[in-house]
PDBQT receptor file of N, H, CA, C and O in Angstrom, charges set to zero:
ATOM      1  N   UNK A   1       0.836  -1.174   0.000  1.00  0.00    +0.000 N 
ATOM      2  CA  UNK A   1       0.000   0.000   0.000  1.00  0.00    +0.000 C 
ATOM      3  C   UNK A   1       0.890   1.250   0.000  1.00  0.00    +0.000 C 
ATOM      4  O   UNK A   1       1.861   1.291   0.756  1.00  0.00    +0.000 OA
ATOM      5  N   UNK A   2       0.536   2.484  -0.992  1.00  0.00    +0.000 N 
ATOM      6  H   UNK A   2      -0.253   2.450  -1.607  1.00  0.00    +0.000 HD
ATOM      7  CA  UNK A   2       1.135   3.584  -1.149  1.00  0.00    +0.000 C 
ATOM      8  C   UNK A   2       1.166   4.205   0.264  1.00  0.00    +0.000 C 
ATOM      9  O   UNK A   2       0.328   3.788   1.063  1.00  0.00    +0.000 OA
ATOM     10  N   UNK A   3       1.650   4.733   0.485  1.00  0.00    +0.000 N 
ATOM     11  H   UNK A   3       2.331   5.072  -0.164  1.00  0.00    +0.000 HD
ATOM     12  CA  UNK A   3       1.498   6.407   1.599  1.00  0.00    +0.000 C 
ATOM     13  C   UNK A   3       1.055   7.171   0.799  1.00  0.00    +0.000 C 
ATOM     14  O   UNK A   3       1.229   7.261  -0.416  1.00  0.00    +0.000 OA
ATOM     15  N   UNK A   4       0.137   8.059   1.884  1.00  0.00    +0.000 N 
ATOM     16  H   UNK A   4      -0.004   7.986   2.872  1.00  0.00    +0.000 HD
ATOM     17  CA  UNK A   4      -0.385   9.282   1.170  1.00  0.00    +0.000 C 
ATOM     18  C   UNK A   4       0.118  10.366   1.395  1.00  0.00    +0.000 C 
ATOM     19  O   UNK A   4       0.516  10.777   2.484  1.00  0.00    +0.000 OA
ATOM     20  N   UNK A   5       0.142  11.180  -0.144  1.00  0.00    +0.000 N 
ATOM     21  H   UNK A   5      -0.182  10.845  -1.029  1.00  0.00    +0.000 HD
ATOM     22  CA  UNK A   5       0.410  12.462   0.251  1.00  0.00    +0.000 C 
ATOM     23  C   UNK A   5      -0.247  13.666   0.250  1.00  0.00    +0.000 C 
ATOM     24  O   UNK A   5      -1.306  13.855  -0.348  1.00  0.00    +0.000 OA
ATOM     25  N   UNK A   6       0.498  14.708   1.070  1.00  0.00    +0.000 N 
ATOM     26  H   UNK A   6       1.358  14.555   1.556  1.00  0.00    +0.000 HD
ATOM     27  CA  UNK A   6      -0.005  15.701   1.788  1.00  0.00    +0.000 C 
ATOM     28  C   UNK A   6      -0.378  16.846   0.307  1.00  0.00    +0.000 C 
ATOM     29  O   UNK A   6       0.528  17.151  -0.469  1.00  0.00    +0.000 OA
ATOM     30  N   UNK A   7      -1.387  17.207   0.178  1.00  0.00    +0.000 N 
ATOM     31  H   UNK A   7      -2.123  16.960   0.808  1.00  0.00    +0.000 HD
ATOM     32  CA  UNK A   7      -0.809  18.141  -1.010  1.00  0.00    +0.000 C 
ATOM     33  C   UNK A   7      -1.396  19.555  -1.095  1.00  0.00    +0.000 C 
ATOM     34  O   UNK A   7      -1.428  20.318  -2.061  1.00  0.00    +0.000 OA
ATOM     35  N   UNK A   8      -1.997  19.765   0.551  1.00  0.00    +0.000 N 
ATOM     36  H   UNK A   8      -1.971  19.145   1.335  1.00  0.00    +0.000 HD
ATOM     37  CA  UNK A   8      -2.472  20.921   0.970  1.00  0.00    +0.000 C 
ATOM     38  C   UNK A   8      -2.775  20.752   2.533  1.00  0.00    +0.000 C 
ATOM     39  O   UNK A   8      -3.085  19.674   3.040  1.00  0.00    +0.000 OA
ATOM     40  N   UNK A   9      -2.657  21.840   3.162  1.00  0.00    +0.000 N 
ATOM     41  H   UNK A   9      -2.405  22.715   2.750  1.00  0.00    +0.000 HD
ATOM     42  CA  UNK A   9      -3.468  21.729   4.523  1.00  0.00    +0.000 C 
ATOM     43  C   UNK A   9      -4.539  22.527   4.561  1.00  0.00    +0.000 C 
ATOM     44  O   UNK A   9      -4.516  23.639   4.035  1.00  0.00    +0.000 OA
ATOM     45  N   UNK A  10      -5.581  22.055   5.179  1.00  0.00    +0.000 N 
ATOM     46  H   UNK A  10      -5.600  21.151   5.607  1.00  0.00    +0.000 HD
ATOM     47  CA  UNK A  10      -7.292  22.312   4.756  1.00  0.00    +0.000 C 
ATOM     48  C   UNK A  10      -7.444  23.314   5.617  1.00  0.00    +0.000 C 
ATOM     49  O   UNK A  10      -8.452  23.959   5.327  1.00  0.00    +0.000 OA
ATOM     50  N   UNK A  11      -6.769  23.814   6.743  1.00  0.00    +0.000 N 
ATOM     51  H   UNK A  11      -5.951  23.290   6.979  1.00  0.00    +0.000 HD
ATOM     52  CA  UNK A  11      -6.704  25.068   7.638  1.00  0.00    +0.000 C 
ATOM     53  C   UNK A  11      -6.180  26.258   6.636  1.00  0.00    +0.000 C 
ATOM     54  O   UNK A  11      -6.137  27.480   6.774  1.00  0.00    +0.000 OA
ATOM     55  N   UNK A  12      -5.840  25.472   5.682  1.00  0.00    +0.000 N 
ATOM     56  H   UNK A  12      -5.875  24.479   5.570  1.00  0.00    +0.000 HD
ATOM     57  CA  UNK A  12      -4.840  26.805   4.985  1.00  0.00    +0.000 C 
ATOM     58  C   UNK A  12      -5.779  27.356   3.465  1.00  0.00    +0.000 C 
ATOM     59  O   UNK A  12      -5.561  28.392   2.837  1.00  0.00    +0.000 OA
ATOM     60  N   UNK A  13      -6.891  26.255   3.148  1.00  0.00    +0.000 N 
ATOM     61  H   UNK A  13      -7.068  25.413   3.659  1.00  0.00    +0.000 HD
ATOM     62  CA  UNK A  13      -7.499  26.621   1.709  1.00  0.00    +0.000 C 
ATOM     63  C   UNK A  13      -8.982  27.960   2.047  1.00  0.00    +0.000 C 
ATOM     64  O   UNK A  13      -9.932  27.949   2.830  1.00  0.00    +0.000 OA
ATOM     65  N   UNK A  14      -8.604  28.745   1.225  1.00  0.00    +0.000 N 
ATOM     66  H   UNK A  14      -7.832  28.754   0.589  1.00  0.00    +0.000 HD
ATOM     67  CA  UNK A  14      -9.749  30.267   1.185  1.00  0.00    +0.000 C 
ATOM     68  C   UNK A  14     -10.782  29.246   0.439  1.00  0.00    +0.000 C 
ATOM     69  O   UNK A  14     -10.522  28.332  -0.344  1.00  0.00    +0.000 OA
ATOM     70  N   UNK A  15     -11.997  29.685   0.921  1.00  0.00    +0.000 N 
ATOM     71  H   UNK A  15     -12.208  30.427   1.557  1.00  0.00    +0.000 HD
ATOM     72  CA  UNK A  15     -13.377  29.144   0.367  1.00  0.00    +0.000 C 
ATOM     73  C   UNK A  15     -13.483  29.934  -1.144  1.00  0.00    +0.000 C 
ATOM     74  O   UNK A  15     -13.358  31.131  -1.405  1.00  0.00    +0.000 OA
ATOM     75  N   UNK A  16     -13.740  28.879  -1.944  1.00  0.00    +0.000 N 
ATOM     76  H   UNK A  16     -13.842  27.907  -1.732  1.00  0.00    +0.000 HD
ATOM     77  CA  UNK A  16     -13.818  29.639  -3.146  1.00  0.00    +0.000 C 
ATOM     78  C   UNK A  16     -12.818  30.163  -4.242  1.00  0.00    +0.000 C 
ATOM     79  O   UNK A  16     -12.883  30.815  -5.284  1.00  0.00    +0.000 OA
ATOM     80  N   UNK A  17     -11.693  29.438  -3.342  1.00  0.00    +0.000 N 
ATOM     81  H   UNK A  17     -11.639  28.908  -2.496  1.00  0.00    +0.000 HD
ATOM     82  CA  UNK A  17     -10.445  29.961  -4.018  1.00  0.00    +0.000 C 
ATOM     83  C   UNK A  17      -9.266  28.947  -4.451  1.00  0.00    +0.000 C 
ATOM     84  O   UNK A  17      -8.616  28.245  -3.677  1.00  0.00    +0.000 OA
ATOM     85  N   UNK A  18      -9.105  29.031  -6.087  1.00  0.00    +0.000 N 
ATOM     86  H   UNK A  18      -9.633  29.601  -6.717  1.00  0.00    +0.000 HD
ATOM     87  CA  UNK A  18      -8.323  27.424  -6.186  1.00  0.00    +0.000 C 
ATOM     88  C   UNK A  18      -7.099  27.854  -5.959  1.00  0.00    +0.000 C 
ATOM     89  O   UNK A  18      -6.634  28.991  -5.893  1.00  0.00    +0.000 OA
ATOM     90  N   UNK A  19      -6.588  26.700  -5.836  1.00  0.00    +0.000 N 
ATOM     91  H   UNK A  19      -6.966  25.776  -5.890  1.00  0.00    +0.000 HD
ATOM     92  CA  UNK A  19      -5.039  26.599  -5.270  1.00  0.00    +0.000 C 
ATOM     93  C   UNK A  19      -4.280  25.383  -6.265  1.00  0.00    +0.000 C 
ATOM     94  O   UNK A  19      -4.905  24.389  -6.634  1.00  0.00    +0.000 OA
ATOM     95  N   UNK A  20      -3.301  25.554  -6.512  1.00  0.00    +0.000 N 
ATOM     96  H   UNK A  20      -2.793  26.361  -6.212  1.00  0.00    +0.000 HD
ATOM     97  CA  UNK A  20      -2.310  24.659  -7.178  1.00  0.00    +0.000 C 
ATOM     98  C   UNK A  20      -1.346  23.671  -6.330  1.00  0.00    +0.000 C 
ATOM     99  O   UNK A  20      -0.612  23.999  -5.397  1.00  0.00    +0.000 OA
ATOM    100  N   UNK A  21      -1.535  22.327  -6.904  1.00  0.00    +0.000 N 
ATOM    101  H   UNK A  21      -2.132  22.060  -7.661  1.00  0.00    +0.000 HD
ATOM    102  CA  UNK A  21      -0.833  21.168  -6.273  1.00  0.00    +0.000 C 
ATOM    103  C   UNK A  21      -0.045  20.486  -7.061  1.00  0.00    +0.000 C 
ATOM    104  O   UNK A  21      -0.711  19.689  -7.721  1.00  0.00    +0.000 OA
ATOM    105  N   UNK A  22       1.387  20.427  -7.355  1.00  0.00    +0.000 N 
ATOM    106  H   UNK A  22       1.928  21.075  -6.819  1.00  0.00    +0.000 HD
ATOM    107  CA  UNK A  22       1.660  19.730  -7.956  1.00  0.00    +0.000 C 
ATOM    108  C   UNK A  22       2.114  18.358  -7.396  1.00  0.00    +0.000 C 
ATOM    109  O   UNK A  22       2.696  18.348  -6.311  1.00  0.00    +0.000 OA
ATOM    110  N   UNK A  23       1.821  16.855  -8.257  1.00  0.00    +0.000 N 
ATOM    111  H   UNK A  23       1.349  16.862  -9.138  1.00  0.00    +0.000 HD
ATOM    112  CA  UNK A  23       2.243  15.894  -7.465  1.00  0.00    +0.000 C 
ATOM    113  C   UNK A  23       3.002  14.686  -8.283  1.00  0.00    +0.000 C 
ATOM    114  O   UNK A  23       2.318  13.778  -8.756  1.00  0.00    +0.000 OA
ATOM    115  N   UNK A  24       4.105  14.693  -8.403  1.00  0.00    +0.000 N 
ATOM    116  H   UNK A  24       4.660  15.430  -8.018  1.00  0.00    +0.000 HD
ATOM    117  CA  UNK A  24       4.599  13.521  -9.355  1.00  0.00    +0.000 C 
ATOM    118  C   UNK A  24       4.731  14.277 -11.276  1.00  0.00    +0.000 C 
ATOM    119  O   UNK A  24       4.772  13.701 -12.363  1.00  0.00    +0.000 OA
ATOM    120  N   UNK A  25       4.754  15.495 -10.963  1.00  0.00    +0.000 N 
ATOM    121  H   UNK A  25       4.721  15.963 -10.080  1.00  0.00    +0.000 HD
ATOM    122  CA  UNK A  25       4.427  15.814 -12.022  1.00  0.00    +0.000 C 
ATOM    123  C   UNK A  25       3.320  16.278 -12.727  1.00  0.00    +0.000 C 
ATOM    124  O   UNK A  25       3.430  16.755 -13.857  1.00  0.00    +0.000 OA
ATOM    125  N   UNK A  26       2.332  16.179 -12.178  1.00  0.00    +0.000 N 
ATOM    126  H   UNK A  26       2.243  15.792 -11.260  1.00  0.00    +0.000 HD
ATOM    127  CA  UNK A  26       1.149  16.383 -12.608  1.00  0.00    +0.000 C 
ATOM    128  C   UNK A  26      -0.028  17.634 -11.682  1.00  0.00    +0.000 C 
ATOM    129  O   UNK A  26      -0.459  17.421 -10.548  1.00  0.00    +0.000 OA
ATOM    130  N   UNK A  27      -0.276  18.615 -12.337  1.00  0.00    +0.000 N 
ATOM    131  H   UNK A  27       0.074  18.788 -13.258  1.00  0.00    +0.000 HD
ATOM    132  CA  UNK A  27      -0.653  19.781 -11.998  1.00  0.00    +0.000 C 
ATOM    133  C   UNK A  27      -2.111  19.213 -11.924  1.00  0.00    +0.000 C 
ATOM    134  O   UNK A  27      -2.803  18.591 -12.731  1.00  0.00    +0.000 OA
ATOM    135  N   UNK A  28      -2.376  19.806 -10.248  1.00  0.00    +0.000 N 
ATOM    136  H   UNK A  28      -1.814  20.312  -9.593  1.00  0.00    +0.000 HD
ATOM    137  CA  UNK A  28      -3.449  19.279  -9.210  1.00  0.00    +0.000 C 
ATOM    138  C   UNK A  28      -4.701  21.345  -9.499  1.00  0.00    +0.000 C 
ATOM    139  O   UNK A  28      -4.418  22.457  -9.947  1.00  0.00    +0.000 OA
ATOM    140  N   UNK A  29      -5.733  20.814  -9.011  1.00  0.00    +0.000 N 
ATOM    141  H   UNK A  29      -5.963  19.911  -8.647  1.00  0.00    +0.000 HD
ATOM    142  CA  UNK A  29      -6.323  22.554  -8.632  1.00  0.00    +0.000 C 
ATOM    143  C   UNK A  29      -7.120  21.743  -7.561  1.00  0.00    +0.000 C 
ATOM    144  O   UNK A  29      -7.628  20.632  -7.709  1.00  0.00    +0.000 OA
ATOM    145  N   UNK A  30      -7.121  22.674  -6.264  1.00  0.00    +0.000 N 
ATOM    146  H   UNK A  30      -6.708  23.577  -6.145  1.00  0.00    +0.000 HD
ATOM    147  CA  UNK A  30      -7.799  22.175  -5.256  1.00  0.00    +0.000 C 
ATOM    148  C   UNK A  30      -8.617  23.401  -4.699  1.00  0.00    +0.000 C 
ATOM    149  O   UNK A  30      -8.319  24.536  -4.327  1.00  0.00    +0.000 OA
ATOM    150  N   UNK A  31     -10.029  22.513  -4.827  1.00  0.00    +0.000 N 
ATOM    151  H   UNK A  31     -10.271  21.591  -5.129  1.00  0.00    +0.000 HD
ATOM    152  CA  UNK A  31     -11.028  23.900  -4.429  1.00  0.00    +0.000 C 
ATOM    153  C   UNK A  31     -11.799  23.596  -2.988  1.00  0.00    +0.000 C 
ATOM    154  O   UNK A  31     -12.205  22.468  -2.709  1.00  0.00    +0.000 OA
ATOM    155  N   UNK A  32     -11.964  24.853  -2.023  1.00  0.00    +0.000 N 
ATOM    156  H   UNK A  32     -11.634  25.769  -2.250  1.00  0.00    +0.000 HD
ATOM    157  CA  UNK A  32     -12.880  24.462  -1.025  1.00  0.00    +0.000 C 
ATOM    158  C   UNK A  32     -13.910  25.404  -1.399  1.00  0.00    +0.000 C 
ATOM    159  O   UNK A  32     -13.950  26.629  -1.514  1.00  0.00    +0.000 OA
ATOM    160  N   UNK A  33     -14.900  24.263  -1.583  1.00  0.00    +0.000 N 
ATOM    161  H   UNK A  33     -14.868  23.268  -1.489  1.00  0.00    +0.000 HD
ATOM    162  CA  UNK A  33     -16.475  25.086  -1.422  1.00  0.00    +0.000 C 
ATOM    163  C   UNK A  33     -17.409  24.861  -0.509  1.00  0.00    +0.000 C 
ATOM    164  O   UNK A  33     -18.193  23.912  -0.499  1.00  0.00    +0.000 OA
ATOM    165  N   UNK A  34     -17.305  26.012   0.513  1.00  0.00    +0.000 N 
ATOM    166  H   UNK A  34     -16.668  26.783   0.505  1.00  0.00    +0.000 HD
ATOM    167  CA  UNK A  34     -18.004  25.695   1.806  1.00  0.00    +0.000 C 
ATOM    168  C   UNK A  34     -17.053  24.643   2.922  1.00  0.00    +0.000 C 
ATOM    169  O   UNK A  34     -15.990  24.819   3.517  1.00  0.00    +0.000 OA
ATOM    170  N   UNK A  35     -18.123  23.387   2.844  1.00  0.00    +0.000 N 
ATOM    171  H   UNK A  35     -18.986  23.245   2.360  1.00  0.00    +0.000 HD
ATOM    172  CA  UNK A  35     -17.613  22.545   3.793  1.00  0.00    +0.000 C 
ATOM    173  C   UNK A  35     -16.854  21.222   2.498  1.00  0.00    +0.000 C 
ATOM    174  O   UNK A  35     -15.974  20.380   2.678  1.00  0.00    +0.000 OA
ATOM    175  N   UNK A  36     -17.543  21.508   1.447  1.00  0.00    +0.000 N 
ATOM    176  H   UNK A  36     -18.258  22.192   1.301  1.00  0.00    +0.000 HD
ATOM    177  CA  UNK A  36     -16.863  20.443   0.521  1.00  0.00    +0.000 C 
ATOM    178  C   UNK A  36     -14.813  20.849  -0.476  1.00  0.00    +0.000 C 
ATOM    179  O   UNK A  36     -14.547  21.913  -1.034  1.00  0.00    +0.000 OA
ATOM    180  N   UNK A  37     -14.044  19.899  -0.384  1.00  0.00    +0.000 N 
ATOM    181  H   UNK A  37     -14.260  19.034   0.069  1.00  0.00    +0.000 HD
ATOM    182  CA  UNK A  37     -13.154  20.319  -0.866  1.00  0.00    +0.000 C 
ATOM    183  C   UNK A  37     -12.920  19.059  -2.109  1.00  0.00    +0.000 C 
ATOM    184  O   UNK A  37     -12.994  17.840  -1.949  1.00  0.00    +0.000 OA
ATOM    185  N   UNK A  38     -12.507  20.112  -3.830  1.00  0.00    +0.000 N 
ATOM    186  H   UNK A  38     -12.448  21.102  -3.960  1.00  0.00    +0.000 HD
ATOM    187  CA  UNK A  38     -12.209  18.897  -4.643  1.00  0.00    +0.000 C 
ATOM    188  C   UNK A  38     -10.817  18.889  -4.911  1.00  0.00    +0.000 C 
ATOM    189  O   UNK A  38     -10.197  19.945  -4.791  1.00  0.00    +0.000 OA
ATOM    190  N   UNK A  39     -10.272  17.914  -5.235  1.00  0.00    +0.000 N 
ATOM    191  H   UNK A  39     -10.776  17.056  -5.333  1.00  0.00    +0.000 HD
ATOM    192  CA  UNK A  39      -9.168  18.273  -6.139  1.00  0.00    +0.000 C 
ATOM    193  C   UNK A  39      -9.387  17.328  -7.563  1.00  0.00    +0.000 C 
ATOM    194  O   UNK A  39      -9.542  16.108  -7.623  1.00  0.00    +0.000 OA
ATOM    195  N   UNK A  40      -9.348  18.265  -8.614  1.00  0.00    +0.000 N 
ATOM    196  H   UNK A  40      -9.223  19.256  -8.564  1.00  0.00    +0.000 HD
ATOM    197  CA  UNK A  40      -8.985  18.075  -9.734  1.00  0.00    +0.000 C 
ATOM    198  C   UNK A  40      -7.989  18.250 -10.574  1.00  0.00    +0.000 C 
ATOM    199  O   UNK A  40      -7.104  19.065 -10.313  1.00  0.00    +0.000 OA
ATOM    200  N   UNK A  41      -7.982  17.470 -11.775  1.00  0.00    +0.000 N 
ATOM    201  H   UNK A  41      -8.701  16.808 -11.986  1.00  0.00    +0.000 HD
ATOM    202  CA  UNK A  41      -6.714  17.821 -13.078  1.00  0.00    +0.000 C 
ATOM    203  C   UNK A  41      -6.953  19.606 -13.025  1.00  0.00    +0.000 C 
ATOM    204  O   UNK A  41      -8.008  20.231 -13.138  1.00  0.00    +0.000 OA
ATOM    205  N   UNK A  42      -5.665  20.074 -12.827  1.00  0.00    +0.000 N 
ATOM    206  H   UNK A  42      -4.809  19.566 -12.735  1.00  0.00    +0.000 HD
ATOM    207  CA  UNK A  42      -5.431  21.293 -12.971  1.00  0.00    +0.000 C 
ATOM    208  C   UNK A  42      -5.335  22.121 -13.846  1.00  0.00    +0.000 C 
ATOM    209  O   UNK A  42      -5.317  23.345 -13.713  1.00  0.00    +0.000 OA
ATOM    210  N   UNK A  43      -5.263  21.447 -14.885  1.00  0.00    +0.000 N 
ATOM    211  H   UNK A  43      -5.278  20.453 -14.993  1.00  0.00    +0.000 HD
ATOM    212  CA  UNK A  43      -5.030  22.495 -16.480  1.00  0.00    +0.000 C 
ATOM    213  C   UNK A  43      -6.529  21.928 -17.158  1.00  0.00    +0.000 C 
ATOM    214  O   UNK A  43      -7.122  20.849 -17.117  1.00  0.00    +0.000 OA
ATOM    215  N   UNK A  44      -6.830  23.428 -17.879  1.00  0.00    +0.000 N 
ATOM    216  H   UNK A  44      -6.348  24.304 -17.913  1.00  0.00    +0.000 HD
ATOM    217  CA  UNK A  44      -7.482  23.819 -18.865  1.00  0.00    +0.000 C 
ATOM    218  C   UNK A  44      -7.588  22.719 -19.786  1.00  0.00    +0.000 C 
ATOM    219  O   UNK A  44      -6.431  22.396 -20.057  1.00  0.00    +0.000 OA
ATOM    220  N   UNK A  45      -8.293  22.081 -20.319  1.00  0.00    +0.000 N 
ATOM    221  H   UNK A  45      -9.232  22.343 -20.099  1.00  0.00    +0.000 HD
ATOM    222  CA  UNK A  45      -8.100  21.161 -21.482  1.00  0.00    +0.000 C 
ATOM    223  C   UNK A  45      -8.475  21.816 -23.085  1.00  0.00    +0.000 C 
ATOM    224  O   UNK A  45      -8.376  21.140 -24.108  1.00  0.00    +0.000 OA
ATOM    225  N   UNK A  46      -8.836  22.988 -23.062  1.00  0.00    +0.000 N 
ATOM    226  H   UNK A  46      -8.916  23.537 -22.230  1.00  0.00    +0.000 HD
ATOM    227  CA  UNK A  46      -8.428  23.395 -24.555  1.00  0.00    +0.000 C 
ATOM    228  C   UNK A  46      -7.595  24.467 -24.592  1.00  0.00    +0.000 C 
ATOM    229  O   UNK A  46      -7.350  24.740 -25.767  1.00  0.00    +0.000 OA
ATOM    230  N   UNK A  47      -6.938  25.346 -23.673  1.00  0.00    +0.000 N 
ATOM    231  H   UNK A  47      -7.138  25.124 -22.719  1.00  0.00    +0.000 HD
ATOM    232  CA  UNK A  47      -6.094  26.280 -23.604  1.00  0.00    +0.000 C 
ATOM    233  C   UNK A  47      -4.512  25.620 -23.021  1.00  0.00    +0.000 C 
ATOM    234  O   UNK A  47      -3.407  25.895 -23.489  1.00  0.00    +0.000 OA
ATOM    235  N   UNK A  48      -4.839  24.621 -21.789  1.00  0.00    +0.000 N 
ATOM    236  H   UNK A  48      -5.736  24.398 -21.408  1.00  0.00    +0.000 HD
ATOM    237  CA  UNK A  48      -3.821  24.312 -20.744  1.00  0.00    +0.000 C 
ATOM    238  C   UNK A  48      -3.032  24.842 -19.810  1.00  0.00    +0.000 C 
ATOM    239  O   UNK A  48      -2.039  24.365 -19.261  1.00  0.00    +0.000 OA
ATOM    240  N   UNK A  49      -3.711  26.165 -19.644  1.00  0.00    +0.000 N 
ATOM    241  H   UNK A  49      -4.518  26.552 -20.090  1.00  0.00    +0.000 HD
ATOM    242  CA  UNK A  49      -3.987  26.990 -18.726  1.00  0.00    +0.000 C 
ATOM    243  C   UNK A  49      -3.890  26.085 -17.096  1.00  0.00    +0.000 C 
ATOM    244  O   UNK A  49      -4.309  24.939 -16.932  1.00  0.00    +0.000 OA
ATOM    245  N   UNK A  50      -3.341  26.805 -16.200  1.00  0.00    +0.000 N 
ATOM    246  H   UNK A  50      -3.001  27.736 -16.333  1.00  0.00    +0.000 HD
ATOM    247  CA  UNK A  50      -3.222  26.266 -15.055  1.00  0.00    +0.000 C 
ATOM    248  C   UNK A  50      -4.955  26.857 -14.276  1.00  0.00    +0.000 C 
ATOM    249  O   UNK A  50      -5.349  28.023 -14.270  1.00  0.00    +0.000 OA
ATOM    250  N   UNK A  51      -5.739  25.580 -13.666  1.00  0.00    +0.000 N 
ATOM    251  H   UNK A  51      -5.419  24.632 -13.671  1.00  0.00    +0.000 HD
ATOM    252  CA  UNK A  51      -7.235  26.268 -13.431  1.00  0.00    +0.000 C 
ATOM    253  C   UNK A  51      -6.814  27.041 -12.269  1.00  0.00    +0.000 C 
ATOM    254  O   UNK A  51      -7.872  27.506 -11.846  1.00  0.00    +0.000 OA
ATOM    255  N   UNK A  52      -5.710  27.511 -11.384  1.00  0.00    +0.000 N 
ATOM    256  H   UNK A  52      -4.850  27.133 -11.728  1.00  0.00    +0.000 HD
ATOM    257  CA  UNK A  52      -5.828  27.549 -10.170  1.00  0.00    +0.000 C 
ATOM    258  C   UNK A  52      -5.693  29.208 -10.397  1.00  0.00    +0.000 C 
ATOM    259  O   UNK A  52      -6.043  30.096  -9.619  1.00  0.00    +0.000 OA
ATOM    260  N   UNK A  53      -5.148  29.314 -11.556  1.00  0.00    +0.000 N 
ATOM    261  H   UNK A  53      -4.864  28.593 -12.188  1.00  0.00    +0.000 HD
ATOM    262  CA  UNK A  53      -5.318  30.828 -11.949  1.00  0.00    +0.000 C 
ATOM    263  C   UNK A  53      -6.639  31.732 -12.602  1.00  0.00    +0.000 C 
ATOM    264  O   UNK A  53      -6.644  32.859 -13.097  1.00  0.00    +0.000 OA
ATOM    265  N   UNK A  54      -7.889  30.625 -12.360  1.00  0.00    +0.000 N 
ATOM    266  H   UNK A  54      -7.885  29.710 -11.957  1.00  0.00    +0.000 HD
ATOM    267  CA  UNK A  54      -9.130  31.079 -12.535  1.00  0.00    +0.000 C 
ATOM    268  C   UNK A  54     -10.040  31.045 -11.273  1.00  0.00    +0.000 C 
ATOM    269  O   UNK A  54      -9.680  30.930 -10.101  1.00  0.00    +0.000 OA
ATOM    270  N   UNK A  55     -11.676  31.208 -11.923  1.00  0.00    +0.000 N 
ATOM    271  H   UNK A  55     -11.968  31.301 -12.875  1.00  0.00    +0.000 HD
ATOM    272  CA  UNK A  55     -12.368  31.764 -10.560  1.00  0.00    +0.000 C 
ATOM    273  C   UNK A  55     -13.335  30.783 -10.429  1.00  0.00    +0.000 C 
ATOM    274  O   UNK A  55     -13.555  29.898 -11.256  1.00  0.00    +0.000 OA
ATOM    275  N   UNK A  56     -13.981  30.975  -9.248  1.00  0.00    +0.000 N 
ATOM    276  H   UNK A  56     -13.802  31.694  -8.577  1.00  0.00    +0.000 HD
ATOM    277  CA  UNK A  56     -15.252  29.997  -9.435  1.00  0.00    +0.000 C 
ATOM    278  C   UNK A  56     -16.338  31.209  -9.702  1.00  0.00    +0.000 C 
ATOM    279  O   UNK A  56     -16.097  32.329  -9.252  1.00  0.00    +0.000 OA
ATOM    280  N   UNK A  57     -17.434  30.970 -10.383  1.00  0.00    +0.000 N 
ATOM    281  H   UNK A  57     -17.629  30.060 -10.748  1.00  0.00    +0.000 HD
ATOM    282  CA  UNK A  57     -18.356  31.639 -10.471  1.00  0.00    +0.000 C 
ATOM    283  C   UNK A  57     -19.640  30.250 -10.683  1.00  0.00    +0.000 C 
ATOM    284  O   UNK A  57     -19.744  29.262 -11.411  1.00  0.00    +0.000 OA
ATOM    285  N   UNK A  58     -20.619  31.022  -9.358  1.00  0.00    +0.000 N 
ATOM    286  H   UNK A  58     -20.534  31.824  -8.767  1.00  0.00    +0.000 HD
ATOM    287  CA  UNK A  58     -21.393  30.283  -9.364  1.00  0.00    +0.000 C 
ATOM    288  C   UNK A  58     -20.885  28.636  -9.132  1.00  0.00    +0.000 C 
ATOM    289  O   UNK A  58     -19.662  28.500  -9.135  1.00  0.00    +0.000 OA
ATOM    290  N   UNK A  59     -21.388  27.863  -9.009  1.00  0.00    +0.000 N 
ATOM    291  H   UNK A  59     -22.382  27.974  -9.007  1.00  0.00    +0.000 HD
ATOM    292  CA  UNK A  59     -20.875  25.899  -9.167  1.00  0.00    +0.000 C 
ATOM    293  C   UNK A  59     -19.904  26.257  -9.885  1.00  0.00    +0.000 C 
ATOM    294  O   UNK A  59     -19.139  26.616  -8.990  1.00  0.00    +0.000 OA
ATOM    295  N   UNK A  60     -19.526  26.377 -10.533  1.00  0.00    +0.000 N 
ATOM    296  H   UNK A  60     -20.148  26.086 -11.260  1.00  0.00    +0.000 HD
ATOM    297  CA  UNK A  60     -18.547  26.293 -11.891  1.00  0.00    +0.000 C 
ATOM    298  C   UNK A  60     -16.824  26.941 -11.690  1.00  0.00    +0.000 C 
ATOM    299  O   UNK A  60     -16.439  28.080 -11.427  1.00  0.00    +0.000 OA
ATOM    300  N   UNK A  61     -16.333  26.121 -11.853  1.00  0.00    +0.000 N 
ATOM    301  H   UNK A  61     -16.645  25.195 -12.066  1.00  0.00    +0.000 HD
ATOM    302  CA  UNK A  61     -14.638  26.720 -12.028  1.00  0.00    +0.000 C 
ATOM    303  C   UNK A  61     -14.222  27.313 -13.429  1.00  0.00    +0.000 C 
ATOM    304  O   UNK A  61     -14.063  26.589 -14.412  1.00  0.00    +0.000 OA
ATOM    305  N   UNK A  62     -14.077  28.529 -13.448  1.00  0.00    +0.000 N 
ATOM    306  H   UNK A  62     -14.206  29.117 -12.650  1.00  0.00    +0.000 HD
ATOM    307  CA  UNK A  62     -13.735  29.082 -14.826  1.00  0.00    +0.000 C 
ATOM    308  C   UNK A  62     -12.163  29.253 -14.891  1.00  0.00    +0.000 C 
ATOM    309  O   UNK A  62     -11.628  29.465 -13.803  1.00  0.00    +0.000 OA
ATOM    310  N   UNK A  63     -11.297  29.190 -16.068  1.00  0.00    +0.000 N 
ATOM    311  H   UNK A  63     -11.731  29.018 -16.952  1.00  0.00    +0.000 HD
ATOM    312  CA  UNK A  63     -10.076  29.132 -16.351  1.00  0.00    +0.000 C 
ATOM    313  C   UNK A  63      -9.718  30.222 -16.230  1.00  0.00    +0.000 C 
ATOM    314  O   UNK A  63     -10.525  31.139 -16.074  1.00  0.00    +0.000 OA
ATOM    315  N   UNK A  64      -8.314  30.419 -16.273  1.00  0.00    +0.000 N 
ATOM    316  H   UNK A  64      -7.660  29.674 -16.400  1.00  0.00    +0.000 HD
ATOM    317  CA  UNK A  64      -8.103  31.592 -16.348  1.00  0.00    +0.000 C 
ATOM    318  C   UNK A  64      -7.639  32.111 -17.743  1.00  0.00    +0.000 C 
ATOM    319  O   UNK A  64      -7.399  33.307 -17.908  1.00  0.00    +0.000 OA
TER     320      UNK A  64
């Protein structure tokens, strides 16, 4: 079994506000909304844009 890793501390994420994780190479965006937190693939898939440099509006994570 892997160990897990750390790739934010949840005392430290602004509501509403993405943040960038990188892990193994691969660019993370980690969002807290409210009491829920996601992490997703971090880049844009038709620009490749890093998402953590966009906003949420409304449900929705917009790119930057």
């Amino acid at each position: 079994m892997k160990k897990p890793i750390t790739i934010a501390q949840v005392s430290s994420l602004e509501n509403k506000k993405p943040e960038h994780a990188l892990v193994k190479g691969l660019d993370l965006v980690i969002i807290k909304f409210d009491e829920d937190i996601s992490v997703l693939y971090g880049r844009c898939l038709h620009r490749g844009a890093l998402m953590s440099d966009g906003h949420v509006d409304g449900h929705n994570l917009i790119c930057g």
